[in-house]
N, C-alpha and C positions, 0 to 999 in steps of 0.2 A: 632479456637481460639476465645475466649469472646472477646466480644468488651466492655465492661467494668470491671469494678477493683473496689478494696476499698481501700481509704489510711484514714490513722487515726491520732490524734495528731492534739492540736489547729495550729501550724505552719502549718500544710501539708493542713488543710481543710482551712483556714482562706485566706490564700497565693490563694488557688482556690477560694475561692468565689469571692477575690475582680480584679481576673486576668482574672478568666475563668469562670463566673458564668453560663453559660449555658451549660458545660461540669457534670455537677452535677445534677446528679437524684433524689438524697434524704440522707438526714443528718441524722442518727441515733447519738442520744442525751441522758446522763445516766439524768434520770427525778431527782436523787438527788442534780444535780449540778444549783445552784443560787447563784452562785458568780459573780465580774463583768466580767471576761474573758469568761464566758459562756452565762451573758447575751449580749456582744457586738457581738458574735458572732449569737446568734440567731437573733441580731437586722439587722443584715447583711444576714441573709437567709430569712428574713424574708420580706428585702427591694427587695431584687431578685426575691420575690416568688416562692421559694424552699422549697419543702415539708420537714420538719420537724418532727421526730418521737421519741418521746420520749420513754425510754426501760431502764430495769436492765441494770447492772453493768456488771454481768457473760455473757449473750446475745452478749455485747460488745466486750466483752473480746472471746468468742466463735467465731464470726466475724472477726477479727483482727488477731488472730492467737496469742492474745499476753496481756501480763495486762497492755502494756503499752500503750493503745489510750487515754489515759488521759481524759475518756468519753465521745467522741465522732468521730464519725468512717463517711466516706459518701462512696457512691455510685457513681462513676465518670464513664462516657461514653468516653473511650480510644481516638473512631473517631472523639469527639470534641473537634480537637488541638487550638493552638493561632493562630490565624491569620496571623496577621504581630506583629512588633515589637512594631508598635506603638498601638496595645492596652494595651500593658505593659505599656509604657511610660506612657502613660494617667494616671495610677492609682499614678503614685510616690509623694509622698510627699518629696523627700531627693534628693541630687545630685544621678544618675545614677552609679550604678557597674554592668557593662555586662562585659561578657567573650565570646570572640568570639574564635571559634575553626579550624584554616584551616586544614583541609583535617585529623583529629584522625583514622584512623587505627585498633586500639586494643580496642574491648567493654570494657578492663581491665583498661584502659586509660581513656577513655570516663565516668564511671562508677563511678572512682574517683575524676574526672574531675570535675562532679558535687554534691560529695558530699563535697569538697572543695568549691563549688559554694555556696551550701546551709551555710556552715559554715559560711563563711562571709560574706553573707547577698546581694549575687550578685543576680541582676535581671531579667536576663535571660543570656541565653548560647544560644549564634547563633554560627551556622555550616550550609558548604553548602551539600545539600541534595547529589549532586554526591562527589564522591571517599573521602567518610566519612562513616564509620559503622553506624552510625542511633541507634534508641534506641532498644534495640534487647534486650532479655530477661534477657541474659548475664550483661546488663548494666543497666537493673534494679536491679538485683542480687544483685551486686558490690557496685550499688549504694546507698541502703541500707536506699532505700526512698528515697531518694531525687533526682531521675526522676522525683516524683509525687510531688514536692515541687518550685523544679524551672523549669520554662518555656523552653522549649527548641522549638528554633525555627530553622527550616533547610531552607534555601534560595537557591533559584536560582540560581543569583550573590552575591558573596560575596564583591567582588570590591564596586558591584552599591549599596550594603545594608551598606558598609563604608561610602561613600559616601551622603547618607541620615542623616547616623549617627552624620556628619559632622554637616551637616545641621540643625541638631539640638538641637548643642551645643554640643555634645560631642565630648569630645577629646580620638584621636585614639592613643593609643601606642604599639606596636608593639614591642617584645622582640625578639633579637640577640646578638649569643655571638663575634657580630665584632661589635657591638653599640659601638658609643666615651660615651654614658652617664649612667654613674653607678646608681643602683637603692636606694646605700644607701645615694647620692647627688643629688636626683632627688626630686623636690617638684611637690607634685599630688594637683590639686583642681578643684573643681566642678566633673563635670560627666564626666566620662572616662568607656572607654572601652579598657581591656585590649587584644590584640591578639594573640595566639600561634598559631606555627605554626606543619605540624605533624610530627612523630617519628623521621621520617629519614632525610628527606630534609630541615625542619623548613618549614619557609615563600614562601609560592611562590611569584613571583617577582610582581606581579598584586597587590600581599595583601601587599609587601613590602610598594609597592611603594605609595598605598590610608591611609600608619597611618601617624600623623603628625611628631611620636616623633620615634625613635629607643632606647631599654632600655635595658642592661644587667644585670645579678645577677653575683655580685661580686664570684670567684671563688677560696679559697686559698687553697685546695689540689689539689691531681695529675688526680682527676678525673674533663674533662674536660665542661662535663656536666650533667642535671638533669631529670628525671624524667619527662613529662609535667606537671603532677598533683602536684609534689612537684615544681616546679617552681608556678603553679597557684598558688597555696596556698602562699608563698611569698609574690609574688606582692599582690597580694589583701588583705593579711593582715597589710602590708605595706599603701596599699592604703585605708583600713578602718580605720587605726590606726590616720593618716591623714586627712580624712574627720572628725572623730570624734574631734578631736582636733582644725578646723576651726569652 
């Protein structure tokens, strides 16, 4: 298997330079584009000292698999993951949206998991590395690029990675459907992380017990519950819709 990939798209490449820039081999760039979204973006490759190449349109698009990289495509090195979380942290300008994952199961889950993630603009997806699927090709598939967009980091402890979290400054919530606090009476502010638990059991009792808050999504037909990935998506649009408006 290649130890490196190409993803395309100012999102997908820009989200890696300012996250992971030493995962990034070389940026191929269409030489027509001089507008300001392409010159920030070479000003950012260029601070990292990443080779930059400039190329036709068609080349591009031959590359990608696709007309849609929007002119610019890179070269990523698969083996050079995120570290820990806090090199994400470091980068933020905004209150925090991570999405943590205990124990996902289904790459089908996982896949959507984070193309929800990328939709609303969460900043990485932690899971712990055992009795979790991992990123497997299947959930790059699924996920329809946006593996290659947000950060996925797998931990050790997930408890002790709460608990860091804690520390700085964010707030843990934790969704179940026995919560006393419903998610369309609940106010979100500052940086949160929200927590799912997987398919079958939810929360285990470790991760229950390291969120500050316990949260439910209101449920008025006879099905008693959701999807992960349709739940994620909820809360975090919930919870964008809210930071935006602070």
């Amino acid at each position: 298997m290649s130890s490196t990939r190409l993803i395309f798209g100012f999102h997908a490449v820009t989200s890696r330079l300012r996250q992971n820039p030493d995962s990034i081999k070389e940026i191929f760039i269409d030489a027509t584009r001089d507008d300001q979204r392409a010159r920030g973006l070479i000003k950012l490759a260029e601070d990292q000292k990443i080779r930059l190449i400039t190329c036709e349109g068609p080349r591009l698009t031959s590359m990608a698999g696709t007309d849609r990289h929007q002119g610019v495509v890179a070269n990523i090195d698969i083996t050079r993951s995120y570290v820990d979380i806090s090199d994400v942290l470091d980068t933020l300008t905004e209150p925090a949206r991570l999405l943590v994952l205990d124990g996902i199961q289904d790459p089908h889950n996982l896949g959507a998991c984070l193309r929800v993630a990328d939709a609303f603009g969460v900043h990485a997806v932690i899971a712990p590395k055992d009795r979790a699927v991992g990123l497997t090709s299947t959930v790059y598939k699924v996920s329809s690029g946006a593996a290659d967009t947000v950060p996925y980091i797998a931990v050790t402890n997930l408890s002790r990675t709460l608990k860091q979290l804690k520390k700085q400054g964010i707030w843990i919530i934790g969704t179940a459907e026995d919560a006393d606090h419903d998610l369309t009476h609940f106010q979100i502010q500052g940086p949160v992380a929200w927590v799912f638990g997987s398919e079958e059991k939810g929360l285990r009792r470790l991760t229950r017990e390291s969120c500050d808050q316990l949260v439910r999504i209101p449920m008025l037909g006879s099905i008693e519950s959701l999807n992960v990935a349709v739940s994620a998506g909820i809360c975090l649009f919930e919870t964008l819709r809210q930071q935006s408006s602070a």
